[in-house]
N, C-alpha and C positions, 0 to 999 in steps of 0.2 A: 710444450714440454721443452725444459733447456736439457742441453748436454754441457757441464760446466768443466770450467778446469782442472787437470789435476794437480799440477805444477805450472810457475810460470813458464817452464820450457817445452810446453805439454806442444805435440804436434795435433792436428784437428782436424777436419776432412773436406770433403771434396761434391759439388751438386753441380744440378741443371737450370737453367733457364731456357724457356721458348725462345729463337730466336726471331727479332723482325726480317717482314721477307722482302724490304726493299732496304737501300742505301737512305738515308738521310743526310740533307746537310747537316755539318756539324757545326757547333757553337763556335770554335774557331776562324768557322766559315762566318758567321753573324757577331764575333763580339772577341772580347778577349779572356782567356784562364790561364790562372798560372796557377802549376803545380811544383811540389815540388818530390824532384826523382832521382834525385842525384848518389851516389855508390855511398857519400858522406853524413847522408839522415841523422841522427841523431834521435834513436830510438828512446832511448831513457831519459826523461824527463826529471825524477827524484824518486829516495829511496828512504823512506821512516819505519820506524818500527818495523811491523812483518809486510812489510808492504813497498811495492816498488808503481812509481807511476810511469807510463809507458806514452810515445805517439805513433801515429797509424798514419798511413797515408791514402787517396783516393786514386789509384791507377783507372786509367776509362773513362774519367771525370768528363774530361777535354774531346773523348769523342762521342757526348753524348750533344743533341740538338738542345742551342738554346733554350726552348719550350720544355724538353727533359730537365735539363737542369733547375730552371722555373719548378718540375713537380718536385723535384729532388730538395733544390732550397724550404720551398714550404711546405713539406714533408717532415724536414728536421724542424723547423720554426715550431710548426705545431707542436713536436713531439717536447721540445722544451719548454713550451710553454704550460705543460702541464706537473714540470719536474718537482714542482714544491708537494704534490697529491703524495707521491712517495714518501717525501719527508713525515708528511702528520698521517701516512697510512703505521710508517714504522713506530710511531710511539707519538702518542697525545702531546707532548713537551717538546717536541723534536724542532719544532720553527721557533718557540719562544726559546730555546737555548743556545741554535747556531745563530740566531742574527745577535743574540748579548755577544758570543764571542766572538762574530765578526766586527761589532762594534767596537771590542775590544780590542781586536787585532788593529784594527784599523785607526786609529785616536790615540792607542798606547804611547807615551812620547818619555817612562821608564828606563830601565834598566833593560837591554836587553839581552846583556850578557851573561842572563844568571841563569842558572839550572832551574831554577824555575819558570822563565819566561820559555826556554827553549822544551820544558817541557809542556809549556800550556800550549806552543805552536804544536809541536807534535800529536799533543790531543785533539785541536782541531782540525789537522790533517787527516785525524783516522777517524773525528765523525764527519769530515765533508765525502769519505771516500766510503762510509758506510750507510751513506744518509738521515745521518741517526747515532745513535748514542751506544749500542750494540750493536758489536761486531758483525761484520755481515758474513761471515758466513760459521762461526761458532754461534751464533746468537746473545752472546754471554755477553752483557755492559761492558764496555769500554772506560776503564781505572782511570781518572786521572793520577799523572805523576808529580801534581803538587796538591799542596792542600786548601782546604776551604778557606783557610784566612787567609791566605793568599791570593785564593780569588776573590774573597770577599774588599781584599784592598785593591781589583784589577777594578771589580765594578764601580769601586769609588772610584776611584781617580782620573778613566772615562766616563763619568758619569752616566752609566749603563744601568738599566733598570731592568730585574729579572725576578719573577715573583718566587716568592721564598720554596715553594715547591718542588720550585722546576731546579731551584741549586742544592738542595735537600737529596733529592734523589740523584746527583750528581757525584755525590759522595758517600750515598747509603746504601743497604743492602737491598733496598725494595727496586722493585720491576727489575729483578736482576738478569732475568732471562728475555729475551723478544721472542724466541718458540718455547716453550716447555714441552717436551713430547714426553717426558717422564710416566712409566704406568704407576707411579703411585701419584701422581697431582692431578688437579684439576687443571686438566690442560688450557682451557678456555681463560679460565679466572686468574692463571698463575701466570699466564701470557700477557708479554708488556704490548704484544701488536694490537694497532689502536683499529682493529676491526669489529670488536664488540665494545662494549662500557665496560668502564672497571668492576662493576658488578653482576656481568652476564656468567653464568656460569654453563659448563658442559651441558650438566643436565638442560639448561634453555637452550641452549643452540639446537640439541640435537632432538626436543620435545619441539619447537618452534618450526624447524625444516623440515620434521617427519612428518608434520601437521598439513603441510602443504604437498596436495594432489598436482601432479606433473601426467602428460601424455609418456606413459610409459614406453611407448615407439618414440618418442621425439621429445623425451626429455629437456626442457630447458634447466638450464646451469642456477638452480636455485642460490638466492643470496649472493651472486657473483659480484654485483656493483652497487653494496649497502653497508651503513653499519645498522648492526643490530644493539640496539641500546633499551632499557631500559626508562618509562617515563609512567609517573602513577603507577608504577606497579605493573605496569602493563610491558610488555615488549612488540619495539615497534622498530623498523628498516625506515634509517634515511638514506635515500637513493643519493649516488653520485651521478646528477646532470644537470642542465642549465636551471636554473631558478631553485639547485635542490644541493644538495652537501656539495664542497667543492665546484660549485656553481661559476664563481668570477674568475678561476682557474679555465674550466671547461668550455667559456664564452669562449676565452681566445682561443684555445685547440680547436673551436670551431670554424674561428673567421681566418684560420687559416688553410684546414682543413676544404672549408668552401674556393679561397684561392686555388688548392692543387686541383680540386676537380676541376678549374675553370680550366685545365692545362694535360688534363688526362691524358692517357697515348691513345687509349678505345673509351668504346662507348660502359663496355665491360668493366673496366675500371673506373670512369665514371659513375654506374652503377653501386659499385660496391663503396667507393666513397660517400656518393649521397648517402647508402644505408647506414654508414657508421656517422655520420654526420647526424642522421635522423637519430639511431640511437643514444650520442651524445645529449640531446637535445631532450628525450621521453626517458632516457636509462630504460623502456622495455627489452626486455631479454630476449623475447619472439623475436625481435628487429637486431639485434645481436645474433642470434640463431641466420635471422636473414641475412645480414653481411659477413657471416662468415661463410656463408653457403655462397655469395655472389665472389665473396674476398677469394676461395679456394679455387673457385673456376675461372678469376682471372687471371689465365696463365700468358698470355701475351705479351708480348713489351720488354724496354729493358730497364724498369723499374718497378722495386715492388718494398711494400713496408709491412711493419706489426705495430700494431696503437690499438693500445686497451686497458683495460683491467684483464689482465689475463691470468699468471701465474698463481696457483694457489698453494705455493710451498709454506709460504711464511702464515697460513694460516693452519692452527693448530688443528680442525676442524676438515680442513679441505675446499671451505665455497668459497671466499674470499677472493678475488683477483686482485694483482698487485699489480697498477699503474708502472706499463713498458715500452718504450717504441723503439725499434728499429728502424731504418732509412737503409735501402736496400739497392744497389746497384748489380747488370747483368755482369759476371763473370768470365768473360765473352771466350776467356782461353778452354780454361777449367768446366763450363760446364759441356761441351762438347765431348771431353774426355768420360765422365759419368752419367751420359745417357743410358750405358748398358746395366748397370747396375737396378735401376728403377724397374729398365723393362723386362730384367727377370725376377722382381717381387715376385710371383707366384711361383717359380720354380723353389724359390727359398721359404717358401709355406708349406709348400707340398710335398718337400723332402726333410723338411723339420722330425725333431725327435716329437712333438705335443700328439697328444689324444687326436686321433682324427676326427672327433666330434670336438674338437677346440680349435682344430683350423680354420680358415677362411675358404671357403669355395673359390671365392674372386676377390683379389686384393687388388679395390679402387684407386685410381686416379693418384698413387705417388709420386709426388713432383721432388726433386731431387738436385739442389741448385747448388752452388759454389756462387755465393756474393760478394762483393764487396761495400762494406760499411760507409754509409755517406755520415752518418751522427746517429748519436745510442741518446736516449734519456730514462731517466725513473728506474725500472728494478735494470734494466741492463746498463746502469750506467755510477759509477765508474768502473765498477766490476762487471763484466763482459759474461754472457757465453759465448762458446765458439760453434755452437750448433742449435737450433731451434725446430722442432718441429708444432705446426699448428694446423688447425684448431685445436682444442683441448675436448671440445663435447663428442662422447664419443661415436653418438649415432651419425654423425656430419661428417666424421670421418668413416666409417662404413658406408654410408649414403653415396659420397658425394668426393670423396679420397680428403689427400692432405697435403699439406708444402713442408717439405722440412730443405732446410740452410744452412751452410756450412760458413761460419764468416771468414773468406779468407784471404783476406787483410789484416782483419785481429789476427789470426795464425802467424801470419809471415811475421808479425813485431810479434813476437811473442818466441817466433823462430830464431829471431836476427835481435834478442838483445842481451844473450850474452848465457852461457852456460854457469855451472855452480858447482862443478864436482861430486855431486850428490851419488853420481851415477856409479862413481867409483868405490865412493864408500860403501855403495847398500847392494850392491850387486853381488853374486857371490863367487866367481869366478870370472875368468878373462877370457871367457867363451860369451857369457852373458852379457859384457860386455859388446863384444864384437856384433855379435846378433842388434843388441840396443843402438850401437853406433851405424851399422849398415844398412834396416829393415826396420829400426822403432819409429822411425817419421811415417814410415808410409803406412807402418801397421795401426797406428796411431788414427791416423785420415781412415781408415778403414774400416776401426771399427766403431768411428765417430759415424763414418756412412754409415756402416750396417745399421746399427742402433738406430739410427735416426729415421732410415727408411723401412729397413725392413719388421725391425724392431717394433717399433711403438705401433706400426703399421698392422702388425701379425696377431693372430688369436682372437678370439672371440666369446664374448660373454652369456653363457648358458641361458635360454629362453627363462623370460620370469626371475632371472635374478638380476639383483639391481645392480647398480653403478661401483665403481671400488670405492669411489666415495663415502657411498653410502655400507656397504657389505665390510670395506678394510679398514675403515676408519680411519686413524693418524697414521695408520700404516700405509693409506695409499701408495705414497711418492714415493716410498724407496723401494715398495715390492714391482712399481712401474717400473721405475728406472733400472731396479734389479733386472727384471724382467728384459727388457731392451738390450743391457750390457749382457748377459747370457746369449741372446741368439746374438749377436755380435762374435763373442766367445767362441758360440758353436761352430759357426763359416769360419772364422779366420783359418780353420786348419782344416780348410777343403780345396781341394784342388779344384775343383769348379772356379777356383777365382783366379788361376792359373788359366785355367781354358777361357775365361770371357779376360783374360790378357790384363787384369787388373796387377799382377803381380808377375813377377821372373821367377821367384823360386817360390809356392805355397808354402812347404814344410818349415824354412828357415823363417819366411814372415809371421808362422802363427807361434814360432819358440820363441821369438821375438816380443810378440802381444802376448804371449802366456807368461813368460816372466813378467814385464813389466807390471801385468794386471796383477799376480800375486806379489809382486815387491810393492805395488804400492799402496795395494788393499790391508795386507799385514805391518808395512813397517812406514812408508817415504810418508804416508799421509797424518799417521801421528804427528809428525813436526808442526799441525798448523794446530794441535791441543794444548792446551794447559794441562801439568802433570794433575793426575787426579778426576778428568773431566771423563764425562762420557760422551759417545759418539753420537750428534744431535741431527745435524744435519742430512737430509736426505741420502744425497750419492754417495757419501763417507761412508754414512753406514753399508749401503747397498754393496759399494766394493770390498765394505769387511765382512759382512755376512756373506758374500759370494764365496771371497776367498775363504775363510776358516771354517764354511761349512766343507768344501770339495775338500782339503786338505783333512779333515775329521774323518768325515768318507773313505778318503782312500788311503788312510792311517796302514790299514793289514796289509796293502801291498807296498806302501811305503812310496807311492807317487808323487807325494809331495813331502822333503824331508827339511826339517827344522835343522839347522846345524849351529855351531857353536864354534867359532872360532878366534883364538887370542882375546877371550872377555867379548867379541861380536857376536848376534847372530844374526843366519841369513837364511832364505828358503830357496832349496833348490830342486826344481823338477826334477826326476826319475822317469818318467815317464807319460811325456804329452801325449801319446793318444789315448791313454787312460784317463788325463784329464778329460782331456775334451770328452769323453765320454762321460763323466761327471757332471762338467757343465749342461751336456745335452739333459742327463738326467735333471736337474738341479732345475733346470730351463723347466722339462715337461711339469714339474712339479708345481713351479713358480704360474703358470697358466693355468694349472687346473687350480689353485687356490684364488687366482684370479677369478676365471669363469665360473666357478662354483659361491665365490663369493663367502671362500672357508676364514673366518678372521682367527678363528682362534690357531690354524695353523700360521697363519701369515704373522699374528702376532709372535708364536712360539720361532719362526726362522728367524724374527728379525730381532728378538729379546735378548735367547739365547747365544747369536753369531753375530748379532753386530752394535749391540749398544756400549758392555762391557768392554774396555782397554786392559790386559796386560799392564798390571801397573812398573813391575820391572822391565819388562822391555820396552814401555814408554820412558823411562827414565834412563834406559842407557840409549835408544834413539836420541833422544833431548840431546843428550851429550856429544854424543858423535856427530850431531848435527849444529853445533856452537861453534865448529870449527868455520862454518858457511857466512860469509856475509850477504849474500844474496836471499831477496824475503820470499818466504814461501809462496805470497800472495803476488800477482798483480793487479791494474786495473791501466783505466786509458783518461788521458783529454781529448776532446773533440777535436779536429781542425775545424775552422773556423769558415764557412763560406760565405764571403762577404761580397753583394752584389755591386754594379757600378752603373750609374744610370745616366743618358743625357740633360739634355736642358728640361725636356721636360716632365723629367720625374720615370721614365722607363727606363726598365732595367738591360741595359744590352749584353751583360758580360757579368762575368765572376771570378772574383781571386780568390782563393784557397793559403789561408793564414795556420802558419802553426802556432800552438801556446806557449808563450816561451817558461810557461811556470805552473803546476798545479792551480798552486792560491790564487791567481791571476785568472785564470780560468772559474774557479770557483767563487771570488767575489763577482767575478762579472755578471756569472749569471744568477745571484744574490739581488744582482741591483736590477737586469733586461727582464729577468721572469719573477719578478714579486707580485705573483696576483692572489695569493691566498692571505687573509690573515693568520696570526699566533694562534687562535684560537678558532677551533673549526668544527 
């Protein structure tokens, strides 16, 4: 489960790592790294459309043992070498469109002055950074801003070859969406995401996976690494693994995957590598089940990753996983500081507002780390989370606990590149400010941790009722996430986080996270909508239906008060511990819909409070927010870790290259990871 961003200034949180309990020589000690760390970085890389590209740096890099670095380099190796599976997971067209326009970008020897060449770059800036043709996080196709003759004279004259399809729907109205979550469509069939055939419909998915018996104790993640397509009539899953869909992509994430195990820190790790290696190889989900059970419990070392099919946002349905990896380094300062938080997970169940027949007796094995980022690929790349928790199945997590991650090195670029005034505009007074400028970082990290640990961590699902998968339908992901951001909500204005010394003043850090969550559930996060759109995405919604249910709620006392001032408006608390007592309620509610497995209420909170926009106050947002040059969106390039070997081919050392350019980065890896074909 990600925790994604809400702005690019968003602050983000804070975890654990086990630490090693000897010294090791460092790579320093064996080889050479150069990093770079200097007060003068140069966070921002480029700025188009809604969207700003950013670089990260790897603090720690240099004191990890040559041999670490070794897992750490082919850790990333791997995870790139999969990064094309994302492309043709987002839309069937997706590879045969960006390599015509990389052809083009690349060969062009035109005009390049003209508003339309600068707008054909801009377009394939926003699909290399959305991997895909739809935007990545409205899901709504991405316009081009010139027109078809246009391109149709780009293909001539690099002589580019692009079947008439694939530039058809470039400029049509069809697969206009990549998620449809809409309740009057067929969400399956109106969905451009290339997880079923063009002509799977709802009704198949959900007659085809019902159909299929799971050990109700130990549920495997049905249809997680398949498409389900359509052949005579019949439907049938082509597995993603070696000799099976995505096949000559998947060899290589093997043969490098096999590298890292040869270099493991434990045997532990070892372990769960082979298993993901074996499941690579079978696509069995039992052996997915297995290495994620191995992957959880190896909590050792000061290296750790995520590579999978994992997330199942982008599928309209919920079982789909979306090709991800993370590359994962120990946080050696930061996790020291957030040990205490994990080890009072059960305090923070046990004093929760929920049913006490929805709590957990014992909340297993939360691991709770602060990383830093060695290389992101597939759905986390180039758009980031700043927090991850995993597994996703959720007996494995009751079983057996979970890791959740705070990335924070994405954080600090994300901290350090540069403000946008936003804060001044949408805030409603200069108290709200003050609070957001003194207390919004740390409240921010807060309740990025809570969520992540305590969060996703808490409640439990009624004997005999199934999965939110299967009980909430397309409403899983934001009644989770909803779910998570609430008890989040509910700690931030307890003084319990005063006494485990997490905070200096409780009161002022949770007015702090109360404004900011209702400024940017009601108003800051419309800027990333087109007037007229509805709210599609997961968290959007989550934080609109949060906010505008408690503010509905607490209407007769006036706790949350809509204001209006000089043609602005703004929301200003009245009265925080009224909230917080909303959100705890709003919380208890969001569990028992959960655990009970009530869709029709889950549909009714999330229909009614958070699909619909405010079309006026989306349009005087829009406005007020014209004044900003800075893009609502960011994302990252990778540093580059490039090894240095002697005479005879071993690797002794590592340099650490930044990019000096998006495109440059993204042809590169256009031309090092081409292992899938156009057509797949």
């Amino acid at each position: 489960m990600r925790h994604n961003i809400l702005f690019a200034a968003v602050m983000g949180s804070m975890l654990l790592f086990s630490c090693a309990d000897e010294k090791k020589e460092t790579a320093q000690e064996q080889g050479k790294v150069e990093t770079t760390k200097d007060s003068n970085f140069e966070y921002v890389v480029d700025q188009f459309a809604d969207l700003k590209i950013l670089r990260y740096q790897i603090p720690g890099f240099e004191d990890l043992t040559l041999k670490e670095q070794k897992l750490v380099y082919y850790l990333t190796q791997a995870g790139l070498a999969g990064r094309d599976i994302m492309w043709d997971q987002n839309y069937r067209h997706n590879l045969k469109i960006r390599k015509a326009l990389e052809n083009i970008y690349t060969s062009y020897d035109g005009d390049k002055a003209s508003e339309d060449w600068k707008n054909f770059e801009v377009y394939l800036k926003r699909v290399w950074f959305s991997n895909g043709i739809h935007h990545h996080y409205s899901n709504a196709k991405i316009k081009p801003d010139f027109s078809k003759d246009y391109f149709n004279q780009l293909l001539k004259v690099t002589n580019t070859s692009l079947v008439p399809d694939a530039v058809e729907v470039m400029f049509n109205d069809a697969d206009a969406k990549k998620v449809n979550l809409s309740k009057d469509a067929d969400i399956v069939l109106e969905s451009a995401i290339n997880f079923y055939g063009p002509d799977v419909t709802t009704e198949d998915v959900e007659n085809y996976y019902g159909a299929i018996e799971v050990d109700p104790a130990k549920p495997i993640e049905k249809g997680l690494n398949t498409r389900l397509v359509k052949e005579n009539g019949q439907l049938v899953e082509k597995v993603y693994k070696s000799g099976g869909l995505y096949g000559s992509a998947i060899d290589k994430i093997v043969e490098w995957l096999e590298k890292a195990q040869g270099v493991a820190e434990s045997e532990a790790q070892a372990k769960a590598l082979g298993l993901l290696i074996e499941y690579y190889k079978t696509g069995d989900l039992n052996t997915w089940d297995e290495y994620c059970i191995a992957w959880v419990e190896s909590t050792e070392g000061n290296i750790d990753w995520i590579n999978g099919f994992i997330e199942v946002y982008n599928d309209p349905k919920g079982y789909k996983g979306s090709y991800e990896t993370i590359v994962e380094i120990k946080d050696f300062d930061m996790s020291k500081k957030m040990a205490v938080l994990s080890k009072e997970a059960q305090w923070f169940e046990d004093n929760s507002p929920l049913m006490p027949e929805h709590k957990k007796k014992e909340v297993k094995g939360v691991s709770y780390k602060t990383v830093i980022v060695a290389g992101e690929a597939g759905d986390a790349s180039p758009s980031t989370p700043i927090g991850v928790n995993l597994p996703n199945n959720n007996w494995i997590r009751q079983a057996h606990g979970s890791k959740s991650v705070s990335l924070g090195n994405i954080i600090h670029s994300y901290n350090n590149a540069g403000g946008s005034g936003r804060l001044q505009e949408f805030a409603h007074d200069e108290e709200e400010v003050r609070l957001e400028k003194k207390y919004g970082q740390l409240a921010d990290k807060l309740h990025t941790a809570l969520h992540e640990v305590i969060g996703h961590a808490s409640g439990q699902i009624n004997e005999g009722v199934g999965t939110p998968k299967e009980t909430l339908k397309s409403y899983k992901s934001t009644i989770e996430e909803g779910r998570a951001d609430l008890f989040g909500l509910y700690y931030l204005m307890d003084p319990k986080l005063q006494e485990l010394n997490l905070v200096e003043n409780w009161e002022e850090t949770g007015k702090a996270a109360y404004d900011g969550y209702i400024r940017n559930g009601m108003i800051s996060q419309l800027v990333r909508l087109e007037l007229g759109d509805d709210v599609e995405e997961a968290h959007m919604r989550n934080r609109q239906w949060v906010s505008a249910w408690v503010i509905e709620k607490g209407a007769a006392e006036n706790v949350v008060e809509k204001i209006t001032r000089d043609g602005k408006t703004y929301y200003n608390i009245n009265d925080y511990g009224k909230l917080r007592d909303l959100f705890g309620e709003l919380l208890k509610e969001t569990q028992r819909i959960t655990s009970e497995g009530d869709y029709e209420a889950g549909k009714a909170l999330v229909e009614d409070y958070g699909v619909k926009v405010d079309q006026e106050l989306h349009k005087e947002v829009l406005e007020r927010n014209s004044q900003f040059k800075s893009a609502p969106y960011s994302g990252f390039v990778n540093p580059v870790i490039v090894p240095t070997t002697d005479d005879a081919g071993e690797i002794t050392g590592f340099t650490i290259e930044q990019p000096e350019s998006f495109e440059g980065q993204m042809l590169q890896y256009s031309k090092d990871y081409n292992y899938l074909p156009e057509e797949n």
